[in-house]
C-alpha positions in Angstrom: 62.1 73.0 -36.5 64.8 72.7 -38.9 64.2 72.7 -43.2 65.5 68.9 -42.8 63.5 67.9 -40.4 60.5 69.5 -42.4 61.6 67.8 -45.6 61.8 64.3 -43.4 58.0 64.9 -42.2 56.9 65.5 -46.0 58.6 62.5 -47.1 56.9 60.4 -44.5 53.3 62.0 -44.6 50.3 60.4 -46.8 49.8 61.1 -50.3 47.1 64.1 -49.7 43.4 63.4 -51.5 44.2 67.0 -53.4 47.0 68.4 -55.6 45.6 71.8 -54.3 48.1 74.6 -53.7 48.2 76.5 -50.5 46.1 79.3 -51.6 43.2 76.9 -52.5 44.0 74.9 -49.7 43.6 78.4 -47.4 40.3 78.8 -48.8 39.1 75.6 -48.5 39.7 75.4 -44.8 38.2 79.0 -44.3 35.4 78.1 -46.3 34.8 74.6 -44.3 34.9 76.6 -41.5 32.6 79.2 -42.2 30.0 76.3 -43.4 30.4 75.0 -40.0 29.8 78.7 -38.5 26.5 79.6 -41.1 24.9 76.2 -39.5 25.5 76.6 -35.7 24.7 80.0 -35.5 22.6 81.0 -38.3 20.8 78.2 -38.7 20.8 76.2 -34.9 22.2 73.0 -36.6 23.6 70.5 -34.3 27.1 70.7 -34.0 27.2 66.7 -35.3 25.7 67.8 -38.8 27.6 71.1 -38.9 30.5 69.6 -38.7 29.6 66.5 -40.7 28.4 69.0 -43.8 31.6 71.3 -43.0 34.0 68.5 -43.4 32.5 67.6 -47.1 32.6 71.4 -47.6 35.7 71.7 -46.7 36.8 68.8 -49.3 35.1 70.3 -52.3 36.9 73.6 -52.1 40.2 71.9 -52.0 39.1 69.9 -55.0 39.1 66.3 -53.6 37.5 63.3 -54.9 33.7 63.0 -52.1 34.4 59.4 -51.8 38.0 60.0 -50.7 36.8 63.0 -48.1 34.0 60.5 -47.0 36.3 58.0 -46.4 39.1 60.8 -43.9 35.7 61.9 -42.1 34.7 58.1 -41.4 38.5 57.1 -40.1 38.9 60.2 -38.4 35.7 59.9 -36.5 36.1 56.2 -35.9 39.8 56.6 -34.5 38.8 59.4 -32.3 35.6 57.8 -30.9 37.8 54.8 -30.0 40.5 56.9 -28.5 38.3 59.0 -25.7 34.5 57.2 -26.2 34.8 54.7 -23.0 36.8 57.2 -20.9 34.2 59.9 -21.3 32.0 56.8 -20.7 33.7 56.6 -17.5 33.7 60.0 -16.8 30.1 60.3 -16.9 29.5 57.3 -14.7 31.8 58.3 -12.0 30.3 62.0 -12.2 26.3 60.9 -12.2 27.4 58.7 -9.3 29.2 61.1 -7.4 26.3 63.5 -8.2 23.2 61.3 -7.1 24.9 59.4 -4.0 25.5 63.1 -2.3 29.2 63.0 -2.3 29.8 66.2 -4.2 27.6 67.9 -1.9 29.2 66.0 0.9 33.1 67.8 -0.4 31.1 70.9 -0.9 29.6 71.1 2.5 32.5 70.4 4.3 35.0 72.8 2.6 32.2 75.7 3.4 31.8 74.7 6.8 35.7 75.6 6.9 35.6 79.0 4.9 33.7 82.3 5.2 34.0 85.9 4.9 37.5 86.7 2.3 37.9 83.2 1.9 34.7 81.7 0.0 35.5 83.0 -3.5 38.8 80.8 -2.6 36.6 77.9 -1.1 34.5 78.3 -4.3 37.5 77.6 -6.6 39.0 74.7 -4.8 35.6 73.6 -4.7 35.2 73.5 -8.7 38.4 72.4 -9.4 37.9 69.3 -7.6 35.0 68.6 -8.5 35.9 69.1 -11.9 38.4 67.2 -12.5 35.8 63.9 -13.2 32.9 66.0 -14.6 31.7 67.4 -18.2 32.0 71.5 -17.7 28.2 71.6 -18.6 27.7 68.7 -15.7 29.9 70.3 -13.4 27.8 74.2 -14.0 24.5 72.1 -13.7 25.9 70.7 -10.4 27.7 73.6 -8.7 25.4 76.8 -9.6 22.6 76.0 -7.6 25.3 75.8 -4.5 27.0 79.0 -6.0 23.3 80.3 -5.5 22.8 79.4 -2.4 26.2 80.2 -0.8 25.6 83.7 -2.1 22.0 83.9 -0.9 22.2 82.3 2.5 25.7 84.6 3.4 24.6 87.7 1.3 28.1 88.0 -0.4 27.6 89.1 -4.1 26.8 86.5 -6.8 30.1 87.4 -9.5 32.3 87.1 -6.2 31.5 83.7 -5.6 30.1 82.6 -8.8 33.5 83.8 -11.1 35.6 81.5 -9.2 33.9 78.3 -9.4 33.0 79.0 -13.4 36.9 79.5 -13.3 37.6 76.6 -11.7 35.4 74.2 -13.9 36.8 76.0 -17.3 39.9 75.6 -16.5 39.7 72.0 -15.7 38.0 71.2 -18.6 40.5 72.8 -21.1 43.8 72.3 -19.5 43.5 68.9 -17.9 42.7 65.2 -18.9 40.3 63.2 -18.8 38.1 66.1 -20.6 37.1 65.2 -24.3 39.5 68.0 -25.5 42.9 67.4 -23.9 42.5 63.8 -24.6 41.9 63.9 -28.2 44.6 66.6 -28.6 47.0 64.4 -26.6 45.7 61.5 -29.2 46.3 63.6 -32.2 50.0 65.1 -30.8 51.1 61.5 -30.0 51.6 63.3 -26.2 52.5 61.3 -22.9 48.9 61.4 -21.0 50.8 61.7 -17.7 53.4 64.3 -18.6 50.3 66.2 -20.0 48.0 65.8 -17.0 51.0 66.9 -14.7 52.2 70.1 -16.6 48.6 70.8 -17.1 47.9 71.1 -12.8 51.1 73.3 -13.0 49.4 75.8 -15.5 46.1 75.3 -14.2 47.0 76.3 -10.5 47.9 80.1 -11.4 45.4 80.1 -13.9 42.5 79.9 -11.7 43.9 82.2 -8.9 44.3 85.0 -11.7 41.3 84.3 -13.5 38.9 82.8 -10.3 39.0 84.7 -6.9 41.4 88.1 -8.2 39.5 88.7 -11.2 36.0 88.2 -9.4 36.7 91.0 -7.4 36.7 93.3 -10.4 33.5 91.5 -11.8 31.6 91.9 -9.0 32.1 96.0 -8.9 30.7 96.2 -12.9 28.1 93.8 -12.2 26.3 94.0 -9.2 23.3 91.4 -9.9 20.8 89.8 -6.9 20.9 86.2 -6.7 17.9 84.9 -9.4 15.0 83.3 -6.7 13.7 81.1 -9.8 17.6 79.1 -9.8 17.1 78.1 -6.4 15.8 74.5 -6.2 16.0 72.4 -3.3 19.5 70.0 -3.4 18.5 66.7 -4.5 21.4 65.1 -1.9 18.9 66.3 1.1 16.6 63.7 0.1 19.3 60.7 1.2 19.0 59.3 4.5 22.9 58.8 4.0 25.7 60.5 2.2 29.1 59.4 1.2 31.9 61.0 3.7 34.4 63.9 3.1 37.7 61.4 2.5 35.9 58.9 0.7 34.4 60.8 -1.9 37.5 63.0 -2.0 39.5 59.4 -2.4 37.3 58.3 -5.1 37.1 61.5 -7.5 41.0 61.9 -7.5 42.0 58.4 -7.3 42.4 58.4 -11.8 44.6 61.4 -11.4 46.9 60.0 -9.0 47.0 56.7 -10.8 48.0 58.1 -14.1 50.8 61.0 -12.5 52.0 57.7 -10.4 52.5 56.1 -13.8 54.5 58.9 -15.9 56.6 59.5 -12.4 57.7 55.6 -12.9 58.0 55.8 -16.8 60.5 59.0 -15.6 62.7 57.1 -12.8 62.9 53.7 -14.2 62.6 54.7 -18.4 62.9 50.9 -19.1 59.9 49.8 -20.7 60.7 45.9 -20.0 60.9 46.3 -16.3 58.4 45.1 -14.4 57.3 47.3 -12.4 57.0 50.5 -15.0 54.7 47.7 -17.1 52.2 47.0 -13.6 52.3 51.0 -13.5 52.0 51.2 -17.3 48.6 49.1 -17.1 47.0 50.4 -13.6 48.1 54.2 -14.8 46.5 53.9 -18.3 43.4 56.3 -18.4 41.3 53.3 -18.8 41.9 51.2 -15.9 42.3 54.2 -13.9 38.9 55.6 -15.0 37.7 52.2 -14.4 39.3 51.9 -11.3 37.6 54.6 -10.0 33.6 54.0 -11.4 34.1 50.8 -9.6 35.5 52.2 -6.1 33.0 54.4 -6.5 30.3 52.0 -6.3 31.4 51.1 -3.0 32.7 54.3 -1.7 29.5 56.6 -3.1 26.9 54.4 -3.7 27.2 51.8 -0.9 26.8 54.5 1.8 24.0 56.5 -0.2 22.0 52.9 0.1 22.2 52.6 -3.6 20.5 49.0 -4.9 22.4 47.0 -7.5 18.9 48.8 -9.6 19.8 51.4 -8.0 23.5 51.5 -9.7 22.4 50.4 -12.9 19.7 53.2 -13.5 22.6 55.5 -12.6 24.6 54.2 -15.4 22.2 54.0 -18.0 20.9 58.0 -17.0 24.6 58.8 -17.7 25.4 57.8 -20.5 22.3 58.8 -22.7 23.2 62.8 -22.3 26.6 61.9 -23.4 25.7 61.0 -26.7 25.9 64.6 -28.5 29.2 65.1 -26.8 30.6 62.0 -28.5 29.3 62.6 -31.5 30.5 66.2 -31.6 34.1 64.7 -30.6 34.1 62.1 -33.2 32.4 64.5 -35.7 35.6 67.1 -34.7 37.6 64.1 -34.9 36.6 63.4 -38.8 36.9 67.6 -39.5 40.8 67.2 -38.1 41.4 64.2 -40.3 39.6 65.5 -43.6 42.2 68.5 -43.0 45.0 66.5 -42.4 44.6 64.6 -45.7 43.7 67.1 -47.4 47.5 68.5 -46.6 46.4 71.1 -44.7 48.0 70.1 -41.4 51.7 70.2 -44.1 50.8 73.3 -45.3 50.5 74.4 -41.6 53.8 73.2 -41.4 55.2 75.5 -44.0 53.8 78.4 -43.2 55.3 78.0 -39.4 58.9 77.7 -40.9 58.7 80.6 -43.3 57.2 82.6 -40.2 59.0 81.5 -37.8 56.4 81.2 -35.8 56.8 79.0 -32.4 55.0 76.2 -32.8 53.6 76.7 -29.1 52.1 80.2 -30.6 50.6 79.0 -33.0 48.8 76.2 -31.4 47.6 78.7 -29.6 46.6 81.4 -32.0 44.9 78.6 -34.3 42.4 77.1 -31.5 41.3 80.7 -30.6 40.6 81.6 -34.2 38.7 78.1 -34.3 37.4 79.4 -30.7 36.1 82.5 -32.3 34.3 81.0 -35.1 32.8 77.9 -33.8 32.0 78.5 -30.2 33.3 75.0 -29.1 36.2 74.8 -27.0 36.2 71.0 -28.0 35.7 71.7 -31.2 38.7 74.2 -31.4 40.9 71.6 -29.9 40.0 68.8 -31.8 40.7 70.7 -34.9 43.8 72.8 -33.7 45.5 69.6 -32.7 44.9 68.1 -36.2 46.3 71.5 -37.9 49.6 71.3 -35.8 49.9 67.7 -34.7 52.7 67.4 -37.5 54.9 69.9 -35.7 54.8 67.7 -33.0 56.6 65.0 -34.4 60.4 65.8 -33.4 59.4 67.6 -30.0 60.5 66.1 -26.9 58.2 64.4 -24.8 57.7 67.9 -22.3 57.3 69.8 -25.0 54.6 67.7 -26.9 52.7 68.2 -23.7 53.2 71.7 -23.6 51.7 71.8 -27.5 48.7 69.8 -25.8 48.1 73.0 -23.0 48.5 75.7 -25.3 46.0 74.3 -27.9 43.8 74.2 -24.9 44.2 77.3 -23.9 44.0 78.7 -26.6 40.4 76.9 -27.1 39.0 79.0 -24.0 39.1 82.4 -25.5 36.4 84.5 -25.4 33.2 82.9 -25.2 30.8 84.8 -27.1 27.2 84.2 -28.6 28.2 80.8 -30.2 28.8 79.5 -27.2 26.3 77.0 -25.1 28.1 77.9 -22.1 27.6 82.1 -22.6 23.7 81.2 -22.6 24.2 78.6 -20.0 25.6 81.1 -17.9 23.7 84.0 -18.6 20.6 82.3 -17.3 21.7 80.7 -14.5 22.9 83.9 -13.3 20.2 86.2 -14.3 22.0 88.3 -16.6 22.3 90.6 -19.4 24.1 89.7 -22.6 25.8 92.9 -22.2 26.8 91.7 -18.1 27.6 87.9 -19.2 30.4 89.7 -21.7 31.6 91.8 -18.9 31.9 88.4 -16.7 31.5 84.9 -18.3 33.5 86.4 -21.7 36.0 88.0 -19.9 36.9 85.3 -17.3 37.7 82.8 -20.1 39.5 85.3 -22.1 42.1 85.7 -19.1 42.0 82.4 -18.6 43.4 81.7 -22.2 45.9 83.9 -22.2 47.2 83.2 -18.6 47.7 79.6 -19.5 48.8 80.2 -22.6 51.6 82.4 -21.3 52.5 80.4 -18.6 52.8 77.3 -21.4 55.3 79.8 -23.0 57.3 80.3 -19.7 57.6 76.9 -19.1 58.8 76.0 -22.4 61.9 78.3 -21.5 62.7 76.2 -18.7 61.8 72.5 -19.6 
């Protein structure tokens, strides 16, 4: 990024709510941080009201008015909830449905009917990557360990063999590719193409989980060697249909958004006119909304028609998935107000400063600012969220590619080295029966291979794009 260009973004950016220098302004956002540390940790606050209280923090160290930080915590949280709210709406529709009609057990079922011995950890993988694409990561752990479980049980193959891989598969989809929470609302804040994003991000993904899923699981398994936990295996809800969605249909239904949205930035590539009218049809049906949309109501008739679902039926599945989602939203818009408190603070210019006297790649530091945020918060979303709004100025004279590239390294940057302030570290520690010691050794590991793989293949690619 050139001095000019820099000087151009100044002269363009809002007035901040602070005459604070850098220094102050360092400390303040170290400060707001810690706050929002102190309260998850130390004292089990919700994420929400950490991040509420850290945001106010945050302002007060760098000196600004409260009413004015009140006011860049309400419009950050009310432009992000707008932004992602009805698409992980969606999300969580389409993945309750695809949960209680069968069909992921239907996909799951059939892939292992096809794999055994060397190639189940591979199986596994494919399996999680699917089917999470639609789902929350928590949703997609909550729905796939017990069938990790099992697999491992019923064909005796060790649990971090199998297990590794589909917890790689499920991360990975959740940091690196839309329609999570995090890629979307860094894609918001970065003013990224949602298409270009979601295709570069299945580029990086793809390596990412082979390293990360199937080759690193066979070291995990050798330094732990754990039996499968007999108190995680309940019976599989699915067995209780008379009926269950098939193989192609459910398949159909879970990536019919993706397709809809990469058939919509390969249009907005070949035709690049945004009056013709064809790239507007593909503009509308390859928005994530309609496509979400387009695939909660397939759904309906490709899951829950052939489960036997009632129209009562359909609507108790909706309302049962959208009340867990409340936290998550609130979390998102809550990370949503902490990005925009830092950006009017000036924190995302001072950002911007720093980087040119550094010379720091702008790619780099995306990366190296989510996994501080990583390390400190335990929330991947959280670590986007607030990454994005730390470097989203950087973005504005990067080409579209390159944006999206910003976007993936954030991301994978945000999956480093789950630790103790991490849900998902307890989530999998007791799903899997193990020590905190062995969930380092594993879980920790795993992501922290993850986040450097991606992020070094985001680097790579940024060579050749």
């Amino acid at each position: 990024m050139t001095r000019l260009s820099v000087e151009m973004l100044a002269a363009e950016a809002p007035e901040p709510i602070t005459s604070a220098g850098h220094a102050q302004l360092g400390i303040a956002v170290l400060a707001g941080i810690a706050v929002i540390v102190l309260l998850i940790t130390k004292f089990k606050l919700h994420a929400f009201l950490a991040l509420t209280i850290g945001s106010l923090a945050l302002g007060a160290f760098a000196g600004a008015p409260l009413d004015k930080v009140i006011t860049s915590f309400s419009a950050g949280l009310g432009s992000t909830v707008a932004g992602v709210g009805v698409l992980i709406a969606l999300g969580a529709i389409l993945g309750k449905l695809l949960a209680d009609s069968g069909g992921a057990d239907q996909v799951v079922d059939t892939i292992l009917a096809k794999a055994g011995g060397r190639s189940m950890p591979w199986a596994m993988v494919l399996i999680a990557s699917v089917i999470g694409l639609p789902l929350f990561f928590e949703v997609g752990m909550v729905l796939l360990i017990p069938v990790v479980l099992m697999v491992a049980k019923r064909g005796n193959y060790s649990l971090m063999r199998i297990g590794i891989p589909a917890l790689a598969g499920l991360s990975v989809m959740h940091g690196l590719v839309p329609p999570h929470p995090g890629p979307l609302v860094a894609i918001d804040a970065v003013k990224a193409d949602l298409g270009v994003t979601l295709a570069l991000g299945v580029l990086v993904a793809i390596p990412t989980v082979v390293i990360s899923g199937p080759l690193f699981s066979r070291y995990a398994a050798r330094w732990v060697d754990v039996p499968v936990p007999e108190r995680m295996l309940p019976p599989r809800a699915s067995e209780e249909l008379k009926q269950r969605p098939g193989f192609g249909a459910t398949l159909t239904t879970v990536l019919l958004p993706v397709v809809l949205m990469l058939a919509k930035a390969l249009v907005d590539i070949v035709i690049d006119d945004p009056e013709n009218s064809v790239q507007r049809v593909f503009d509308v049906i390859g928005s994530p909304l309609i496509a979400m949309l387009a695939a909660v109501l397939v759904g309906i008739f490709t899951l829950g028609r052939p489960a036997g679902f009632t129209k009562g039926r359909l609507t108790e599945v909706t309302e049962k998935s959208l009340a867990p989602i409340a936290g998550i939203l609130l979390i998102v818009g809550a990370g949503g107000g902490f990005k925009q408190t830092l950006i009017d603070s000036g924190v995302g210019q001072m950002i911007l400063n720093i980087s040119e006297d550094w010379s720091i790649p702008a790619l780099l530091l995306g990366w190296l600012i989510a996994v501080a945020i990583r390390l400190a918060t335990g929330s991947a979303t959280v670590a986007t969220v607030s990454a994005a709004g730390l470097v989203a100025p950087l973005a504005a004279d990067m080409s579209t590619t390159h944006a999206a590239l910003l976007v993936l390294a954030i991301g994978a940057g945000s999956l480093f080295f789950s630790h103790v302030n991490d849900a998902g570290f307890w989530l999998v520690k007791e799903y899997f029966g193990l020590s905190v010691g062995q969930t380092v050794k594993t879980w920790s590991v795993m992501e922290t291979i993850i986040s450097v793989v991606a992020g070094a293949m985001v680097l790579l690619l940024s060579l050749v794009i």
